[in-house]
C-alpha positions in Angstrom: 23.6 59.4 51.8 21.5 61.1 49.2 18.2 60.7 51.3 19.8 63.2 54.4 20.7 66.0 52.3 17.5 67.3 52.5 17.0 66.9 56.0 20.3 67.7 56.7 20.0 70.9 54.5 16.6 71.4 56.7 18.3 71.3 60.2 20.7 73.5 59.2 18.8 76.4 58.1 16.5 75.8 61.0 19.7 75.5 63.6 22.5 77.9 64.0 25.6 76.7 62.5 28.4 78.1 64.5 25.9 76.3 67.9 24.0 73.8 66.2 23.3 72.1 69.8 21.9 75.3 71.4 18.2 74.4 73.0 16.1 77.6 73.6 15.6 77.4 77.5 12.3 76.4 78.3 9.2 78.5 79.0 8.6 79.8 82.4 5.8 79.6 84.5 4.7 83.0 83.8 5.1 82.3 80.0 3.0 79.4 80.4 -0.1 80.7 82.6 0.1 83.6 79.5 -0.5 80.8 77.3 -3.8 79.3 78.5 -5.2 82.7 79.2 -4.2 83.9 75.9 -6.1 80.8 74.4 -8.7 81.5 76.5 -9.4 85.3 75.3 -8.9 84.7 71.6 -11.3 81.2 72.1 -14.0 83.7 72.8 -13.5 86.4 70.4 -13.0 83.6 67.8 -16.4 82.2 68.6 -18.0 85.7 69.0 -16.5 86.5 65.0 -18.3 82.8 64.2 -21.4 84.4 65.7 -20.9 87.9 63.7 -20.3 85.9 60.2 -23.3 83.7 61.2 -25.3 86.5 61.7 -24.6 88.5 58.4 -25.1 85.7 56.2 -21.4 84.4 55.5 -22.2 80.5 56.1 -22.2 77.2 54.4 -25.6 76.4 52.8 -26.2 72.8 53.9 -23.9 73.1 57.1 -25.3 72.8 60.6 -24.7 75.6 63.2 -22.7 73.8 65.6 -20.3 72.8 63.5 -18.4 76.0 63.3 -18.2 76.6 66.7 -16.9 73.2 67.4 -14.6 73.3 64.7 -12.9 76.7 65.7 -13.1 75.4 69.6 -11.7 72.3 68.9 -8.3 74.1 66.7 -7.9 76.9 69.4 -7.6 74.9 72.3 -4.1 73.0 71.9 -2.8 76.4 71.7 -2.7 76.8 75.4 -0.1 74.6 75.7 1.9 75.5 73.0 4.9 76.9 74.0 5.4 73.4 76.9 4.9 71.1 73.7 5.5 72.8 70.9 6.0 69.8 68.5 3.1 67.6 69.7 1.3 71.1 69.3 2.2 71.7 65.4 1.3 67.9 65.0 -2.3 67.7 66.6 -3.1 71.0 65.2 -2.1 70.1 61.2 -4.6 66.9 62.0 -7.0 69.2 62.9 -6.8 71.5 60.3 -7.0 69.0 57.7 -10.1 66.9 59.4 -12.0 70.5 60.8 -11.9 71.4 56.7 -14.2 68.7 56.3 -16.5 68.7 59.0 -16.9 72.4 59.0 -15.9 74.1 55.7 -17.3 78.0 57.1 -15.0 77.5 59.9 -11.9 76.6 58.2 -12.5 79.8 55.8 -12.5 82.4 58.8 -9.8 83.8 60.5 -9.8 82.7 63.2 -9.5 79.3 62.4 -6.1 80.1 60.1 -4.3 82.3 63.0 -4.6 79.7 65.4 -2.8 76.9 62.6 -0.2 80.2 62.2 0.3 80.6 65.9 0.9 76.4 66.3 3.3 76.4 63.0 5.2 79.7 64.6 5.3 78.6 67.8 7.1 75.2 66.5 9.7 77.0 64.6 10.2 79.5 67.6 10.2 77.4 70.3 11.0 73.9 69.7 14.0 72.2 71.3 14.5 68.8 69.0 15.0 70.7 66.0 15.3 67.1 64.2 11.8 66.5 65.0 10.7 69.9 63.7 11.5 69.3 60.6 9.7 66.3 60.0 6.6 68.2 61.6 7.3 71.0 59.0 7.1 68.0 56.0 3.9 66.9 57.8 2.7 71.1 57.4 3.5 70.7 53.4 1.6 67.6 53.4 -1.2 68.9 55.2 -1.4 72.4 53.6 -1.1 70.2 50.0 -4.2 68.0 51.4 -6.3 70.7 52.2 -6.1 72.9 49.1 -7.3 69.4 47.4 -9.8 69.4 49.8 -11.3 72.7 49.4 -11.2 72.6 45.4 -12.1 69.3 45.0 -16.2 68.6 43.8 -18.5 70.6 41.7 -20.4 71.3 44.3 -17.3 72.6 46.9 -16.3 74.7 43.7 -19.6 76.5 42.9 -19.6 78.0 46.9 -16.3 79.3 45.7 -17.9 81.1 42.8 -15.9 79.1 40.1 -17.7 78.5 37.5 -20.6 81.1 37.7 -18.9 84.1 36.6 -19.5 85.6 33.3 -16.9 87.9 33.9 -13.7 85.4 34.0 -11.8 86.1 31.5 -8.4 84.7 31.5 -5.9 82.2 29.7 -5.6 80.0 32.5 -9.0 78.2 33.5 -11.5 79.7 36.2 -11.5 77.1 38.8 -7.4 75.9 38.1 -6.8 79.8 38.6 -8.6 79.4 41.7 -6.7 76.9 43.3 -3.3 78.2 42.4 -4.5 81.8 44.4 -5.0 79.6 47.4 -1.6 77.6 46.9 0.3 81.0 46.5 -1.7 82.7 49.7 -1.3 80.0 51.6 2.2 79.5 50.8 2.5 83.1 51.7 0.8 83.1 54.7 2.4 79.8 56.4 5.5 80.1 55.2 5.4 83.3 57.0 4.7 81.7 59.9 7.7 79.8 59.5 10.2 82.9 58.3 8.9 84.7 61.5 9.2 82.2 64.1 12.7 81.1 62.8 13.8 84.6 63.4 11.8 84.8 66.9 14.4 81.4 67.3 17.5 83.4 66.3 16.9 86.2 68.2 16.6 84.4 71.5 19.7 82.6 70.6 21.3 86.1 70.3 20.1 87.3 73.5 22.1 83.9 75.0 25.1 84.8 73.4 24.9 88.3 75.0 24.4 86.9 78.3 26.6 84.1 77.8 29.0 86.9 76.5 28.3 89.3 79.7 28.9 86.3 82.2 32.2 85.6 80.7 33.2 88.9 80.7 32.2 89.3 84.5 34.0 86.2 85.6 37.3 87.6 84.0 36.3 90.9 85.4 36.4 89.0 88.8 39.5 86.8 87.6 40.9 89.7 86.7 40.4 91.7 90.1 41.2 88.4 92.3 44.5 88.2 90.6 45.6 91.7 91.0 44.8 91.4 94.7 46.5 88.2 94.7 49.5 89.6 93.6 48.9 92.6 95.4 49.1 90.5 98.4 52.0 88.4 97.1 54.1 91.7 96.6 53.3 93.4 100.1 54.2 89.4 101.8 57.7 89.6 99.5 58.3 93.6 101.0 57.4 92.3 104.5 59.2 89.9 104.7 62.1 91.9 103.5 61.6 94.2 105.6 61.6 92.3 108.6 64.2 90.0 107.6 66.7 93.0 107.5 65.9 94.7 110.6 65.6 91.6 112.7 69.3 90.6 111.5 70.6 94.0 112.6 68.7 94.0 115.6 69.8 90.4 116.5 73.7 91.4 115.9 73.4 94.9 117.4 71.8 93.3 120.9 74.1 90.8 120.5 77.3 92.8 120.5 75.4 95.0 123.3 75.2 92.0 126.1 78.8 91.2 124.9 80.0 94.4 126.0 77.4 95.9 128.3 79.6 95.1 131.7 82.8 96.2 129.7 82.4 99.8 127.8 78.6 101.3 128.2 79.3 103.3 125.1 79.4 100.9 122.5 76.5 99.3 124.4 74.7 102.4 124.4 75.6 103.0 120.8 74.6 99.3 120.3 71.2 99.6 122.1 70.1 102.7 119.6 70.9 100.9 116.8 68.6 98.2 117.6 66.1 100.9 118.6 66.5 102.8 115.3 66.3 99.2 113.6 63.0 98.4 115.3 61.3 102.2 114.8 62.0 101.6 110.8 60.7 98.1 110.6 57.5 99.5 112.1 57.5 102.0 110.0 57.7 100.5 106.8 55.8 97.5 108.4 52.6 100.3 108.6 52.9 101.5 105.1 53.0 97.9 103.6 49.8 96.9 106.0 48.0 100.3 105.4 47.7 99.2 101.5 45.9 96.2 102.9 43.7 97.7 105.4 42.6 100.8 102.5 39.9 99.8 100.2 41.5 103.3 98.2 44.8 104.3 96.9 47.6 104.6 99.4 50.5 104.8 97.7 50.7 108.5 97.5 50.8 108.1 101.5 53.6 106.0 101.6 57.4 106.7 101.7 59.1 106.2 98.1 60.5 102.8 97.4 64.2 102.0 97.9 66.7 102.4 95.2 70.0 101.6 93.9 71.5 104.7 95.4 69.9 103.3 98.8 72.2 100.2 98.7 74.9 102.8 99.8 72.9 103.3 103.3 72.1 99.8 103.5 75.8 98.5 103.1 76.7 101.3 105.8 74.2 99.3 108.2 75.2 96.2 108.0 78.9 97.4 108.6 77.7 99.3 111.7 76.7 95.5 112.8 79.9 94.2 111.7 79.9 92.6 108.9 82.3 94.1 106.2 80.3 94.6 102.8 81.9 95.8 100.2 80.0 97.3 97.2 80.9 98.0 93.7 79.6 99.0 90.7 81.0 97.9 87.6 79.2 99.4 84.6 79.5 98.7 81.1 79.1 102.6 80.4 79.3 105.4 82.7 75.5 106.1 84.1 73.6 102.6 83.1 72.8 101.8 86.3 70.8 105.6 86.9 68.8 104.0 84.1 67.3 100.9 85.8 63.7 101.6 85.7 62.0 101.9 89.3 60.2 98.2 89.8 63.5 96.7 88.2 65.8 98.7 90.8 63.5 97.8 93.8 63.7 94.1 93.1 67.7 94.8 92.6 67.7 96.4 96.1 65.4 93.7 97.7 68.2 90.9 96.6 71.0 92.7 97.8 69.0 92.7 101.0 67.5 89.2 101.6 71.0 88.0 101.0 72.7 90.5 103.2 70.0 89.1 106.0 70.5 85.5 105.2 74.6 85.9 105.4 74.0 87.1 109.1 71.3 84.7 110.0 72.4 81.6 108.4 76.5 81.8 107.9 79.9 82.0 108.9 80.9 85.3 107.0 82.3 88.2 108.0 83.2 89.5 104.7 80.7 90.1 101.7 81.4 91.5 98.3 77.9 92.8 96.6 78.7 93.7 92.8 76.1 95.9 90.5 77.0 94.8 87.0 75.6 95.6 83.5 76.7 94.5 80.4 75.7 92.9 76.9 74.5 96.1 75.2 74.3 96.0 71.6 72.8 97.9 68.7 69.7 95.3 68.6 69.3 96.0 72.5 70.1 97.6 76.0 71.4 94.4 77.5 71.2 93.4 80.9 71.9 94.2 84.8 72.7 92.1 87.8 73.0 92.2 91.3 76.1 89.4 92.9 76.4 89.1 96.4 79.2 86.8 97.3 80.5 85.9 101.0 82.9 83.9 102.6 81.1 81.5 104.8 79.8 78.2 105.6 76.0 77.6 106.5 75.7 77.4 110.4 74.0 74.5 112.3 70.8 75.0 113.5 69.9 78.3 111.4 67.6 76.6 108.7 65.2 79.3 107.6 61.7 78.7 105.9 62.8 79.4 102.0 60.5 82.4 101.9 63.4 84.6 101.2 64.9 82.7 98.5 61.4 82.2 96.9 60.7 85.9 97.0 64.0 86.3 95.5 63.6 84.1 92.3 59.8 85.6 92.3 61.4 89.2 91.9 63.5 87.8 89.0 61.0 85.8 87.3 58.7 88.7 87.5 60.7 90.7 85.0 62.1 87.7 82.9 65.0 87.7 84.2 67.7 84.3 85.6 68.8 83.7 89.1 71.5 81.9 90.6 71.7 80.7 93.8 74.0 78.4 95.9 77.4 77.7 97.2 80.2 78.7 95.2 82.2 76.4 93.0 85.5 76.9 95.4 83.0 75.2 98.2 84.0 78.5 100.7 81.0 80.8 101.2 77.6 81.2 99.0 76.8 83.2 95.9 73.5 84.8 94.8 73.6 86.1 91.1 69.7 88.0 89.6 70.0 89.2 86.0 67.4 91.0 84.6 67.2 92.0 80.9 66.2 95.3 80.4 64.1 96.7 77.7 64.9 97.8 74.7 62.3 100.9 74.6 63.9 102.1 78.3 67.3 104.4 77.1 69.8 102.2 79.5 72.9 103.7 77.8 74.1 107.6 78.1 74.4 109.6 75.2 
């Protein structure tokens, strides 16, 4: 257990900890062919800087020519691949590090030689995607780094081309040639493990540019969600009005042409009188049928185009209409205080007025009736709240054979409720004569229901 709490400890700083699975995404093909020609350029200035030193005097007595070249040849080249393997690269290039020290100690000294082991070691940290196997690469960088300060301190001879030793002018409590090789440690440890604070924050910045995008997709799919669902129910509101709609007029229409063959041959009047109903039934349905499709058809705001939605002062009007047709409605209003119902707010008084509707229709399609009682209640006001309002429609009929309707009406109706919270009630009544639609809605408490 004791053994992974470095490792672990390791991973962690080295991974995120809120994603410690996140990969960075592979480099692309561009990346990559920017990655041999990059090798490719700095090969050639290296070895032109080998040539340069060479040819002001800064070389190894004893060391042959070619080894310097082949040296800083040899630790440049896996760097053209080191964004594909990363890993693999940080491994091959400590070995050569460590081995190139020894067969060509002028190389390893130059710069170019120690910015290609920095770009390997950075490139690791930045880009790898087993993070698990980075860090064992990064013990293999302390061993190798530990190795070769050994190695380029180690012999009398190796420590006299360093100047320890010869000068008269050291003066110091801490001995020439140990001061010497705790000046490499601490520059080395300064240089590499720069390599390694840099390219973990080239890691974490990459991760942070996912997040944003990851962040920006998400937002644009609930964007689009968002847009989809208000045309949904866009559409889902315009089917519920249009079907309304045409459920009312085609039940006055049906009765009015009805009672016009009945008594065409008898009394042309109320035929006549008949016949413009219908014709006044079908010019509204058309109407109000082209202001619900115009929405639709618009890809801008229509709604300052269209007529203003029905109210509960319209159910008046609409009682009138279906008398006209024959049935007898009868509407009251019973109101727990004088004015409440002038307080329904707008949506809540057209989904009041499209109940009292699609029930009227349904009595005339589907039953027996001839006499319907519709009742606006509210009630249940308190101090802690406004209370409620309802819509009853009651008739006095049985269900007639053979007029089975699709449901659509009595969805929309329970939709309407559900919409603004509200319960709905819907079946024959308990006396088994005739059928009873009940819609409460609660109404809000920051909407003034009650008059002063």
């Amino acid at each position: 257990m004791a053994t992974d709490v470095f490792p672990g400890r390791l991973t962690a700083w080295l991974n995120d900890p809120v994603e410690p699975s996140w990969e960075r995404p592979s480099p692309t093909a561009t990346q990559l062919r920017r990655d041999v020609l990059g090798a490719a350029v700095f090969l050639v200035a290296a070895l032109a800087m080998v040539v340069l030193t060479k040819s002001i005097g800064m070389r190894m007595d004893g060391e042959a020519d070619w080894r310097a070249y082949v040296a800083t040849a040899l630790m440049i080249a896996p760097l053209a691949v080191r964004r594909r393997y990363p890993n693999s690269v940080l491994l091959v290039s400590s070995g050569l590090f460590l081995g190139l020290s020894y067969l060509s100690p002028e190389a390893s000294m130059q710069l170019p030689f120690q910015v290609a082991y920095f770009a390997a070691l950075y490139t690791a940290i930045a880009w790898a995607q087993d993070r698990r196997v980075l860090w064992m690469a990064l013990a293999l960088v302390l061993l190798t780094m530990a190795l070769w300060i050994v190695v380029s301190y180690t012999g009398a001879n190796t420590a006299q081309q360093y100047g320890f030793g010869s000068s008269e002018a050291a003066d110091g409590p801490i001995g020439e040639l140990t001061a010497g090789v705790l000046y490499g440690a601490a520059m080395n440890l300064a240089y590499f493990g720069g390599a390694i604070l840099v390219g973990r924050a080239s890691w974490r910045s990459a991760l942070q540019r996912a997040r944003l995008v990851g962040q920006t997709e998400r937002l644009r799919e609930q964007t689009s969600e968002l847009a989809r669902r208000a045309v949904v129910d866009e559409r889902l509101r315009i089917a519920r009005e249009l079907h309304d709609v045409v459920a009312h007029h085609v039940a006055v229409i049906g009765i009015q042409a009805g009672a016009a063959r009945r008594v065409l041959g008898k009394d042309l009047d109320a035929a006549t009188e008949a016949l413009r109903t219908v014709e006044g039934s079908s010019r509204d349905a058309v109407g109000e049928m082209r202001s619900l499709l115009g929405v639709l058809r618009s890809e801008t705001d229509t709604t300052r185009d269209r007529s203003p939605e029905p109210a509960l002062a319209d159910l008046a009007c609409l009682s009138d209409e279906y008398r006209e047709s024959g049935l007898d409605v009868d509407l009251q209003r019973v109101e727990e205080t004088e004015g409440d119902l002038e307080h329904v707010p707008a949506p809540m008084a057209l989904s009041l007025y499209r109940t009292v509707q699609e029930s009227l229709a349904n009595v005339v399609r589907h039953s027996t009736a001839s006499h319907v009682l519709v009742t606006l209640r509210t009630g249940g006001a308190t101090e802690d709240g406004p209370g409620w309002v309802e819509a009853e429609i009651v008739d006095d009929g049985r269900s007639r054979p053979g007029t089975e309707g699709s449901g659509y009406g009595l969805r929309g109706i329970r939709e309407r409720v559900s919409l603004h919270g509200g319960d709905v009630e819907i079946g024959p009544r308990r006396t088994g004569d005739g059928w009873r639609v009940r819609a409460r809605f609660p109404l809000r408490a920051r909407e003034p229901v009650l008059s002063a």
